[in-house]
VEXMI-910642 format. One line per field, with one value per atom (N, C-alpha, C): atom name; z negated, y negated, x. Coordinates in steps of 0.2 Angstrom, whole numbers. Layout:
<nodes>
a <- [CA:...]
Z <- [Z:...]
Y <- [Y:...]
X <- [X:...]
</nodes>
This chain:
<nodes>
a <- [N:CA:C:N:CA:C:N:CA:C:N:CA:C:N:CA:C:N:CA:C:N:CA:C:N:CA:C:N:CA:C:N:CA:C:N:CA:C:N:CA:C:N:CA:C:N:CA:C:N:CA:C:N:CA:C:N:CA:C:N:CA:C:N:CA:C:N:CA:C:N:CA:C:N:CA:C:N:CA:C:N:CA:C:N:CA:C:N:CA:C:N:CA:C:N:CA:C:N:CA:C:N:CA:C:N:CA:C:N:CA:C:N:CA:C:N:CA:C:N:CA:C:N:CA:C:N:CA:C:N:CA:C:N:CA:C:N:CA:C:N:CA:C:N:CA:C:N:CA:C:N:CA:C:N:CA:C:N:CA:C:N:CA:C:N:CA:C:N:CA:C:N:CA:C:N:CA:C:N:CA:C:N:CA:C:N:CA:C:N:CA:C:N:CA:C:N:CA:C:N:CA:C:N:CA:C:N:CA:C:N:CA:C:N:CA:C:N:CA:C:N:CA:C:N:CA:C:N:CA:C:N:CA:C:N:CA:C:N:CA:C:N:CA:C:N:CA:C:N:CA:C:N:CA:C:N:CA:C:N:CA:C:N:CA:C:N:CA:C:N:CA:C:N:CA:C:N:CA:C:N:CA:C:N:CA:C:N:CA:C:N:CA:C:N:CA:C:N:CA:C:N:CA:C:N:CA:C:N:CA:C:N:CA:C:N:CA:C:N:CA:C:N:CA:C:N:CA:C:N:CA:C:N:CA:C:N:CA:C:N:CA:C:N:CA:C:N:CA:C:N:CA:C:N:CA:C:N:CA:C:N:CA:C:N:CA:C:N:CA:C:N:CA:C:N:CA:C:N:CA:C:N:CA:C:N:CA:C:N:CA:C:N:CA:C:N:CA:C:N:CA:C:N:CA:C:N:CA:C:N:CA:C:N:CA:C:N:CA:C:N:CA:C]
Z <- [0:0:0:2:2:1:-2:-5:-1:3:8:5:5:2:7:10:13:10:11:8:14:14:21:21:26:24:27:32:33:34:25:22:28:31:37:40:42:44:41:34:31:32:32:35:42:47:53:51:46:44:40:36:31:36:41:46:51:52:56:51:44:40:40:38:39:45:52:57:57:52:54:49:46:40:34:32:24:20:14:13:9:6:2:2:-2:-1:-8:-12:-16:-15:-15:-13:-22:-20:-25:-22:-26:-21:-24:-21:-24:-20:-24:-22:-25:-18:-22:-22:-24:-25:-20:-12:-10:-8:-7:-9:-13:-19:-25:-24:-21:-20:-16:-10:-5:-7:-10:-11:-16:-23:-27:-22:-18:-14:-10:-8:-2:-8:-12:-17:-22:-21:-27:-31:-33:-38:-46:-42:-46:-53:-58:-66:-68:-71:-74:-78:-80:-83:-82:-75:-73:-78:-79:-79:-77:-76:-69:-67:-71:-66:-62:-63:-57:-50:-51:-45:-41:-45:-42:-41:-42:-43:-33:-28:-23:-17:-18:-19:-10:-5:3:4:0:0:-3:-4:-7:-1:-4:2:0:1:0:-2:-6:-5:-7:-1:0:-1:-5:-7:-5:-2:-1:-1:-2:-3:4:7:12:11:15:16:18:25:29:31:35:38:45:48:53:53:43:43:41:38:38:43:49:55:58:56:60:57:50:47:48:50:54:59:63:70:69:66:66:60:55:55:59:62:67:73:74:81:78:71:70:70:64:62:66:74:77:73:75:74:67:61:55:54:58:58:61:61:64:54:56:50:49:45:41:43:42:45:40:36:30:29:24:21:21:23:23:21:16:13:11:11:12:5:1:-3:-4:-7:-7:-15:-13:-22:-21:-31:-34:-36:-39:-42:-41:-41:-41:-45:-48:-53:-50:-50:-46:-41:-37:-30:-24:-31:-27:-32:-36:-40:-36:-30:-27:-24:-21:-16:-19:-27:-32:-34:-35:-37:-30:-23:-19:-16:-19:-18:-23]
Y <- [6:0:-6:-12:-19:-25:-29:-33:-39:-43:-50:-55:-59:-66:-71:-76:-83:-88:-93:-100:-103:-104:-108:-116:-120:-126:-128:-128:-130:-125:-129:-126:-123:-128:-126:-120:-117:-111:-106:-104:-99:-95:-97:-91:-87:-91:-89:-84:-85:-78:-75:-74:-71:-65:-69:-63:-59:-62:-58:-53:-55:-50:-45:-44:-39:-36:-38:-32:-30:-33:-32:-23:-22:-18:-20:-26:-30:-27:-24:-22:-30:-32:-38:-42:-49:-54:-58:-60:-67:-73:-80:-86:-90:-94:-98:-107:-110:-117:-118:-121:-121:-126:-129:-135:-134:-138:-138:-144:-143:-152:-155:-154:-159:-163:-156:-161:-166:-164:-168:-175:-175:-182:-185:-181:-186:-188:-184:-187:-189:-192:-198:-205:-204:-209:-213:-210:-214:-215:-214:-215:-222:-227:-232:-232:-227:-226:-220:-219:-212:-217:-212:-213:-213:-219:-219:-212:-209:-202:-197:-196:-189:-184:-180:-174:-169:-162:-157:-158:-161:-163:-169:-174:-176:-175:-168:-168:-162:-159:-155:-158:-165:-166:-166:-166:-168:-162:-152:-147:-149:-152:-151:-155:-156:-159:-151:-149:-142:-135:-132:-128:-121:-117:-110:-105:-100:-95:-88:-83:-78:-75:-69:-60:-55:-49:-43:-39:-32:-27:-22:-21:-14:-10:-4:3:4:2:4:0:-1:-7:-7:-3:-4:-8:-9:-12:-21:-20:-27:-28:-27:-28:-32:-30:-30:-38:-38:-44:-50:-48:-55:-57:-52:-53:-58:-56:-59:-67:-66:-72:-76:-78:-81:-81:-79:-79:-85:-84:-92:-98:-97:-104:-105:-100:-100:-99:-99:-97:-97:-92:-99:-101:-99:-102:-111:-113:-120:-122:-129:-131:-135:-136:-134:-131:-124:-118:-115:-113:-108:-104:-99:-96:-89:-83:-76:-73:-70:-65:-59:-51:-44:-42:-39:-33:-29:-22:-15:-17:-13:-10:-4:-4:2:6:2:4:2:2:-3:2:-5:-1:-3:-1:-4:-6:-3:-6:-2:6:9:8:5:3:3:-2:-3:1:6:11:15:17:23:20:13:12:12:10:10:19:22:29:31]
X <- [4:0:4:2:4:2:3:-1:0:-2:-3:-4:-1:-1:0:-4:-7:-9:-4:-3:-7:-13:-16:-15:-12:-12:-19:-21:-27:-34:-37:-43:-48:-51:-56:-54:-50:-46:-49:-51:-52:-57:-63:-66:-65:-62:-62:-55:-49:-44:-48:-54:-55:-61:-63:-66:-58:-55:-50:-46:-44:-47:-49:-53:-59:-59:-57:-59:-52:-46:-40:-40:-45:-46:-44:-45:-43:-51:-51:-57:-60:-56:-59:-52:-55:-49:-51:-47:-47:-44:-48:-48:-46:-40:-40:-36:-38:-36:-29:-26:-20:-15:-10:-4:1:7:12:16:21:22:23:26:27:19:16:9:5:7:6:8:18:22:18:15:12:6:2:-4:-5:1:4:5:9:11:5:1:-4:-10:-10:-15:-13:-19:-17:-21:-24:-31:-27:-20:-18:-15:-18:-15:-10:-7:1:3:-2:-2:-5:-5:-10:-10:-18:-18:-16:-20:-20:-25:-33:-38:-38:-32:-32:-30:-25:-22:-28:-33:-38:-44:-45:-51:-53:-50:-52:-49:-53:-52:-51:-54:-51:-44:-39:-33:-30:-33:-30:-29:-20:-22:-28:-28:-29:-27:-25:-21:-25:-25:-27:-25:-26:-22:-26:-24:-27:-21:-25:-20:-22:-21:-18:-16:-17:-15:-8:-5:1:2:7:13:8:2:0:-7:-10:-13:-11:-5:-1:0:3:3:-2:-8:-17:-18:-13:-18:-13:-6:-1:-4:-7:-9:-15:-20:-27:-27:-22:-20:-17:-10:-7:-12:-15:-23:-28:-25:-30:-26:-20:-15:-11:-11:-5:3:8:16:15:16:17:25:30:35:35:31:28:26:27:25:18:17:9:4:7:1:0:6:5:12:10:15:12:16:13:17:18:23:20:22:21:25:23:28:25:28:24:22:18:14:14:16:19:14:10:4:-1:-10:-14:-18:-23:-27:-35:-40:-46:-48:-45:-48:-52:-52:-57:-65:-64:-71:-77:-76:-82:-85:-80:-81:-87:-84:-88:-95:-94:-102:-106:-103:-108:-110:-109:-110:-113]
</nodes>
């Protein structure tokens, strides 16, 4: 198994990889918004509203300036495959910049992920 990690920079994008997903064989996905700093810098800088002493909900209060980031777990390098292809089919190259970030590692272990399966039977 594999676990797929996407750093999407452009939100809009999501459902149309969360469908190439799924026909790539991703059984499920989790969406969490998420930043990192050089976004933070810039979107301190173009900002004259921003607090001499931000919180953290200042910098989430305005979740479509946020990227995305996706996780799924996979079966084989044939289904990682499926889902580099069908994501870059949406964000184009992600070697180009502000597309995203895709990184692959193996899993050792996974605990639940057949749950679903057991209770729809």
């Amino acid at each position: 198994m594999f676990f797929v990690l996407l750093v999407l920079h452009d939100p809009s994008l999501m459902n149309d990889i969360l469908l190439g997903w799924r026909e790539a064989g991703a059984d499920g996905a989790t969406i969490l918004p998420s930043t990192g700093p050089g976004r933070l810098s810039q979107e301190m800088a173009l900002r004259d509203d921003f607090p001499l002493f931000p919180d953290l909900s200042d910098f989430l209060d305005n979740e479509t300036d946020q990227n995305r980031t996706l996780f799924t777990v996979v079966k084989d390098e044939a289904a990682v495959d499926k889902v580099v292809a069908a994501t870059q089919a949406v964000t184009g190259d992600l070697e180009e910049p502000n597309t995203g970030i895709l990184v692959v590692l193996p899993v050792l272990r996974a605990y639940g992920l057949h749950r679903r399966r057991k209770e729809e039977g």
